[in-house]
Backbone as CSV, one residue per row, in Angstrom:
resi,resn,N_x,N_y,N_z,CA_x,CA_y,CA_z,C_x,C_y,C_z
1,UNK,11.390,-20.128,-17.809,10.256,-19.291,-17.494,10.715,-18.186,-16.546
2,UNK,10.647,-17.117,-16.831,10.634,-16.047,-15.390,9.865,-15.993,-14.675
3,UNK,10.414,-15.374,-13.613,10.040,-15.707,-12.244,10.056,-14.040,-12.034
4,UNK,8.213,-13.486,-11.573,7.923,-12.476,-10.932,7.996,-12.464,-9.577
5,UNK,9.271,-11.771,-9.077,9.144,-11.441,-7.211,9.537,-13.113,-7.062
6,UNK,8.450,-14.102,-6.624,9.189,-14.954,-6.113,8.099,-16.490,-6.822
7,UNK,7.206,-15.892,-7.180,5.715,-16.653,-7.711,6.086,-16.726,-9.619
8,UNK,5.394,-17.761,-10.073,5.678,-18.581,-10.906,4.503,-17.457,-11.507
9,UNK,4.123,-17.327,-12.914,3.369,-16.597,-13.572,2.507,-17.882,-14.010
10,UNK,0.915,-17.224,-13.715,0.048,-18.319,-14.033,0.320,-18.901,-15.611
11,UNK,0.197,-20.155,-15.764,0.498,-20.991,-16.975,-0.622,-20.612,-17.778
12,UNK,-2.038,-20.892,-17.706,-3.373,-20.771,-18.143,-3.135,-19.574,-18.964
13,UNK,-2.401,-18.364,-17.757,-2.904,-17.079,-18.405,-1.941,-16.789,-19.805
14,UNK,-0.820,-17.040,-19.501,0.894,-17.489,-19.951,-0.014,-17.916,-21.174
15,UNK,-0.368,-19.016,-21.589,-1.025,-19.720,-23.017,-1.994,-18.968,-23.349
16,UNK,-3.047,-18.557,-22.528,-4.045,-17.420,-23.398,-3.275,-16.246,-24.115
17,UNK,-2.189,-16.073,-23.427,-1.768,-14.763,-24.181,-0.619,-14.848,-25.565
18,UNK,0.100,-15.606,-25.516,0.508,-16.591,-26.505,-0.491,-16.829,-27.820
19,UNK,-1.488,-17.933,-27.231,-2.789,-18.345,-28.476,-2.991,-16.988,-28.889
20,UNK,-3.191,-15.871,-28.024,-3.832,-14.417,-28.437,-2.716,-13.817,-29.620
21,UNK,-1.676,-13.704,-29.061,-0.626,-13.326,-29.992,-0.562,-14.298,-31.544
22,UNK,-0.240,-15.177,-30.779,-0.076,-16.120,-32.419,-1.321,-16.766,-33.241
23,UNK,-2.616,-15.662,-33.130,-3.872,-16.484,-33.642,-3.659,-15.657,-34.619
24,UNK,-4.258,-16.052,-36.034,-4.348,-15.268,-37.395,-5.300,-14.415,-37.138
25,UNK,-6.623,-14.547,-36.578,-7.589,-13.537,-36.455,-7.119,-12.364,-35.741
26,UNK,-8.315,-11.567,-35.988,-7.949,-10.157,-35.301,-7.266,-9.263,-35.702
27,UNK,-7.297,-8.215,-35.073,-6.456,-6.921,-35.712,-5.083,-6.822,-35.438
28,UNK,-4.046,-7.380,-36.203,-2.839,-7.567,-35.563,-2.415,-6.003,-35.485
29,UNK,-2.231,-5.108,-35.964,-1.992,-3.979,-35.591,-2.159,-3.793,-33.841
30,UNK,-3.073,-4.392,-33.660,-3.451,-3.785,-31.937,-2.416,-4.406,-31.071
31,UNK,-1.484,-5.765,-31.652,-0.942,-6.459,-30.452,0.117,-6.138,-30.251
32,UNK,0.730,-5.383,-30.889,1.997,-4.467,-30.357,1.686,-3.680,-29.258
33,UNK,1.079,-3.098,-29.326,0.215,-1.967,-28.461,-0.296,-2.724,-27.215
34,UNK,-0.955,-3.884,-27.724,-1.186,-4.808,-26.065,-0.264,-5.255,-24.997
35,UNK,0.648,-5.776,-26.054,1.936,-5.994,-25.708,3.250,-5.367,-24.950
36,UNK,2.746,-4.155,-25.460,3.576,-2.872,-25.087,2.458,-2.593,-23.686
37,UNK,1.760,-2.683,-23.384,0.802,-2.610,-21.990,0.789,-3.188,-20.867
38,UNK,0.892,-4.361,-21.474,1.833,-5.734,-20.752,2.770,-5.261,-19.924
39,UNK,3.878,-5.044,-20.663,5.135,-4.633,-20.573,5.055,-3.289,-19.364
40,UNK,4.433,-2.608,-19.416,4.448,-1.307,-18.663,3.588,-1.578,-17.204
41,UNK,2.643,-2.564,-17.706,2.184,-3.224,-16.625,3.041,-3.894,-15.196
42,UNK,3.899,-4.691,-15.913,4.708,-5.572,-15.188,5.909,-4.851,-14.660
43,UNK,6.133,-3.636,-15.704,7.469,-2.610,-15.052,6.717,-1.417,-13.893
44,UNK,5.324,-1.738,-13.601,5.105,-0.740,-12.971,4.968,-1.788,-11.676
45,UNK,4.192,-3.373,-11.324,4.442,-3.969,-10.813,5.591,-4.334,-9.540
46,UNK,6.745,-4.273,-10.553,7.966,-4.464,-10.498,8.357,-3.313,-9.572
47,UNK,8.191,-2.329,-9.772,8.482,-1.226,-9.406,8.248,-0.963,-7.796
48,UNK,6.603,-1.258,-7.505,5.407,-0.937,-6.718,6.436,-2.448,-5.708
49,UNK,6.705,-3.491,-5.862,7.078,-4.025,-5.122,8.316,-3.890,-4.646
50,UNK,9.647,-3.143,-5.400,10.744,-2.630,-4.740,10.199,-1.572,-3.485
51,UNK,9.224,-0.584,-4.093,8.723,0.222,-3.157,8.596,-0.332,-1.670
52,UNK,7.595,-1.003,-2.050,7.335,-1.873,-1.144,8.346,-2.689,0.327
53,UNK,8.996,-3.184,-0.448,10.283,-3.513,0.390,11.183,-2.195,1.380
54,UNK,11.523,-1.156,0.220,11.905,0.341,1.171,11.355,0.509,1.677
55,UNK,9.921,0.376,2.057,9.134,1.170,2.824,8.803,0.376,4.415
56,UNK,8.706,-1.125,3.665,9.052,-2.109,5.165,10.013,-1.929,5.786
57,UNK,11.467,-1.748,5.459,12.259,-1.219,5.870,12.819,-0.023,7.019
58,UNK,11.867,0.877,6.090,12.203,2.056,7.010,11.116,2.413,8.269
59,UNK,9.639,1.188,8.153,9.116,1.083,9.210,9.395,0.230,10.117
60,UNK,10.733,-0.712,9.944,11.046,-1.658,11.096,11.882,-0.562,11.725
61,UNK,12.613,0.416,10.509,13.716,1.191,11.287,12.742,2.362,12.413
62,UNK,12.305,3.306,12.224,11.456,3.671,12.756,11.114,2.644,14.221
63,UNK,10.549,1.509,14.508,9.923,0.517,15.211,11.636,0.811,16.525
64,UNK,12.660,0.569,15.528,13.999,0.328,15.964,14.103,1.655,16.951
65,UNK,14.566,2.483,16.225,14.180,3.763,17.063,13.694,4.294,17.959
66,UNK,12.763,3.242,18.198,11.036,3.968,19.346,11.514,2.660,20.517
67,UNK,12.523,1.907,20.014,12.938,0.592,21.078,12.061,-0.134,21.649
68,UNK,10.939,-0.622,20.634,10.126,-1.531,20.491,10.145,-2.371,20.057
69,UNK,11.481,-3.131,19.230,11.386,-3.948,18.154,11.096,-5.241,19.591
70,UNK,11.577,-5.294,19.768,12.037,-6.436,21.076,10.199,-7.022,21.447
71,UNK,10.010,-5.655,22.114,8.299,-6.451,22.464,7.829,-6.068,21.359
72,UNK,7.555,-6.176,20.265,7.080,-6.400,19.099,7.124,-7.774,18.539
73,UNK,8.387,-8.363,18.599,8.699,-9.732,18.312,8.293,-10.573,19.110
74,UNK,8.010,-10.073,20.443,7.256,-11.288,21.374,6.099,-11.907,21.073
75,UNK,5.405,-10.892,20.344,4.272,-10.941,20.072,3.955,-12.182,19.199
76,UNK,3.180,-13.173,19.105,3.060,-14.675,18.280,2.358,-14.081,17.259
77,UNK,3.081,-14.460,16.126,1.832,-13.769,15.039,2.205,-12.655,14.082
78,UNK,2.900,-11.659,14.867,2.996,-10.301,14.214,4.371,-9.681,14.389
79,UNK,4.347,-9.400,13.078,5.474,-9.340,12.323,5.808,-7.696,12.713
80,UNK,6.999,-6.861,13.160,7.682,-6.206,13.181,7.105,-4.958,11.958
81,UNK,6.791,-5.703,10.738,6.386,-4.217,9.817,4.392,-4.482,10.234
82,UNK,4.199,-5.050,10.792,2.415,-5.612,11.265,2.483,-4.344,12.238
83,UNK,3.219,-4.531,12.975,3.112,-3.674,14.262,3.223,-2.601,13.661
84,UNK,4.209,-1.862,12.856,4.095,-0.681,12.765,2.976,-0.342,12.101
85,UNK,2.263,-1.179,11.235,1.293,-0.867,10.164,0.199,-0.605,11.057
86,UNK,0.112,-1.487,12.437,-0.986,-1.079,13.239,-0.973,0.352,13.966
87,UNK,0.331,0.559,14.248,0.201,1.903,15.227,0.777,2.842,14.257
88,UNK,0.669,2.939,12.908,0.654,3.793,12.000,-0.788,3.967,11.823
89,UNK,-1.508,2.912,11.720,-3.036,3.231,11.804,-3.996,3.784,12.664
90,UNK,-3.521,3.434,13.785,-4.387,3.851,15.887,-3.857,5.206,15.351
91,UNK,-2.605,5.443,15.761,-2.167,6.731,15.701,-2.130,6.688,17.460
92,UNK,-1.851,7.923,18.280,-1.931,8.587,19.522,-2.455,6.968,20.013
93,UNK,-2.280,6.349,21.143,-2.872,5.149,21.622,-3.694,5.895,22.884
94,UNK,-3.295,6.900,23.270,-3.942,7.142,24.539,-5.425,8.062,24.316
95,UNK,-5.847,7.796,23.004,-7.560,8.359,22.777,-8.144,7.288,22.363
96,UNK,-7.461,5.756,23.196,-8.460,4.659,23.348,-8.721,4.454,24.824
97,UNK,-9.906,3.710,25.201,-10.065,3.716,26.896,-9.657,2.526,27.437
98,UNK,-9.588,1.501,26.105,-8.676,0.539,26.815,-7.840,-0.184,25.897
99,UNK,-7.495,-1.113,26.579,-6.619,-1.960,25.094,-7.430,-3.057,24.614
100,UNK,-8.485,-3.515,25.005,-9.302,-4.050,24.254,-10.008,-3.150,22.950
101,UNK,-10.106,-1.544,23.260,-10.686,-0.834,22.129,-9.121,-1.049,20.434
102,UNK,-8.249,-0.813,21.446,-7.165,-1.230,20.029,-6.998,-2.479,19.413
103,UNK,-7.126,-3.501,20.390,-6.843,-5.215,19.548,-8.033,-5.388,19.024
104,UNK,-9.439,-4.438,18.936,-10.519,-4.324,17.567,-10.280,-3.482,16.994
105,UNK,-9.811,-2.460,16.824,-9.483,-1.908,15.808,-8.297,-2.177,14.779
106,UNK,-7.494,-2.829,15.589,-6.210,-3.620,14.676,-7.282,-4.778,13.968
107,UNK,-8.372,-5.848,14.021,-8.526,-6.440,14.184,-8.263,-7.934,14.053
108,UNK,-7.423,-7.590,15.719,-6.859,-8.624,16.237,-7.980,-9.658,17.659
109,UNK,-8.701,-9.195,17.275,-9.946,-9.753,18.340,-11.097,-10.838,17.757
110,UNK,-10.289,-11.685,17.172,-11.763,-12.760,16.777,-12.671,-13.700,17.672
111,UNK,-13.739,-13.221,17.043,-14.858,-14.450,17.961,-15.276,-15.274,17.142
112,UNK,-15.743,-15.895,18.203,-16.287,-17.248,17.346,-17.669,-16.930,17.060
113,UNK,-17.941,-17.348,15.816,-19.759,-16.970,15.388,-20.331,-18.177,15.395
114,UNK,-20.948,-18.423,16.414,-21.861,-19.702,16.059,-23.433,-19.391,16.136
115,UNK,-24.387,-19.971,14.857,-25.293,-20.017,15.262,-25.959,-21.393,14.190
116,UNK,-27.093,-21.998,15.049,-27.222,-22.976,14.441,-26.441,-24.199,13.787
117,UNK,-26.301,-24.476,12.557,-25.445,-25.307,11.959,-24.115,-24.351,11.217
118,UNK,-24.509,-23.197,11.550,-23.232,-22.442,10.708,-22.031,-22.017,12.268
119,UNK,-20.926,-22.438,11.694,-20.131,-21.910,12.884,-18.555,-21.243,12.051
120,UNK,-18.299,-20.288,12.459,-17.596,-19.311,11.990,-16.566,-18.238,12.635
């Protein structure tokens, strides 16, 4: 079986598409064409997740640069490309009034919701 990225391809879906292919009904003309969709699907996939990886990359490098990696990693929880993803998002930190306004806007600030029998 191949193996997408690092995850097993659902089985369920794996046999629906199979039964689909090898059923007599239907317009077989079309399943080349589905098939071929598939295919462009999974190469664009494929693709979008190499991206992916360069781009984590060059925001740890960046992180590296600004000589933050260090207290970045102290941090319990958050990951080195987290951090940058957050202060790629704040942007400027000093047009917040405090640092409680940034650990909600990252949101890194959970409360507890309780009311009644629902607690959350």
């Amino acid at each position: 079986m191949t193996l997408r990225g690092k995850a097993k391809p659902c089985l369920r879906i794996v046999r629906k598409v199979f039964a689909a292919v090898t059923d007599a009904a239907g317009v077989v003309e079309h399943r080349q064409a589905a098939l071929e969709w598939i295919s462009w699907t999974l190469t664009d996939w494929e693709r979008a997740r190499a991206d992916q990886s360069v781009v984590g990359a060059r925001m740890v490098a960046v992180l590296r640069q600004l000589g933050l990696t260090d207290l970045v990693c102290s941090i319990v929880g958050l990951s080195p490309v987290g951090a940058v993803a957050i202060l790629a998002e704040t942007g400027d930190l000093r047009r917040f009034t405090s640092a409680c306004a940034v650990v909600k806007l990252a949101g890194l600030a959970p409360r507890e919701r309780t009311s009644g029998s629902f607690a959350g």
